[in-house]
N, C-alpha and C positions, 0 to 999 in steps of 0.2 A: 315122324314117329307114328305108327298105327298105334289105333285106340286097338286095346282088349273088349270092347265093348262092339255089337251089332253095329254099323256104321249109319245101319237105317234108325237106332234107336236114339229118338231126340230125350230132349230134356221133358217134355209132356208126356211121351210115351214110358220116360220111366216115373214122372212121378202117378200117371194114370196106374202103373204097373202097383207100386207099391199100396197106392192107395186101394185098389180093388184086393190085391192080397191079403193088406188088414182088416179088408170088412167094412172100410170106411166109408162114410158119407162123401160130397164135397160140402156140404155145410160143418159136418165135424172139424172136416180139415181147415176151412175156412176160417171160421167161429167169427169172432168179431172184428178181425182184422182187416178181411179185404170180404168181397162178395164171392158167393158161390159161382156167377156168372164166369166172374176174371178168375177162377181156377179152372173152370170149363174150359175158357179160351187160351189158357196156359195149356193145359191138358192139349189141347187141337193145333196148337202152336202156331195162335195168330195172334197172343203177345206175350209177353217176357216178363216177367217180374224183376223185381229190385233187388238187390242184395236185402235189404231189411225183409223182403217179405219171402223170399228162399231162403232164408234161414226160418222162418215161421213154419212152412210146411215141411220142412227138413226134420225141424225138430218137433211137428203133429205124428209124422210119421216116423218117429224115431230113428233114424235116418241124419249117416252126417253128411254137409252138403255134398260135399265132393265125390260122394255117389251117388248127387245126382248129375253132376255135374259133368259133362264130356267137354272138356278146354278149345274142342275144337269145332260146338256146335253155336258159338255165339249166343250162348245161352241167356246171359243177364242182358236186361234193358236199363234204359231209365226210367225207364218208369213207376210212377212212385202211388203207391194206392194205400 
């Protein structure tokens, strides 16, 4: 089944999207959870967040995950920050 979505837009590219639209920091987004770095590096998609911590920036950016989420970009990791 094709995505309705850009096929080129990963899961960095939209939460970079969303996050510049709102005006946001990555330290807003961050806050005290993870580091601004590891949302940089989410953002450039050279790694993957956790389910606990994509529902954190889901819900900074008011945003439910599953938009941010394309099922078919391998989006979550394990990795746990």
């Amino acid at each position: 089944m094709q995505s309705n979505r850009d096929a080129a837009e990963s899961l960095g590219d939209r939460v970079r999207k969303l996050r510049m639209e709102r005006g946001m920091s990555l330290a807003k987004v961050a806050g005290a959870d993870f580091s601004r770095a590891f949302l940089n590096q989410v953002e450039l998609n050279k790694s993957r967040p956790s389910v606990r911590v994509l529902r954190v920036i889901a819900d900074r950016l008011g945003t439910p995950v599953d938009d941010l989420l394309d099922r078919d970009d391998g989006a979550l990791g394990g990795e746990h920050r």
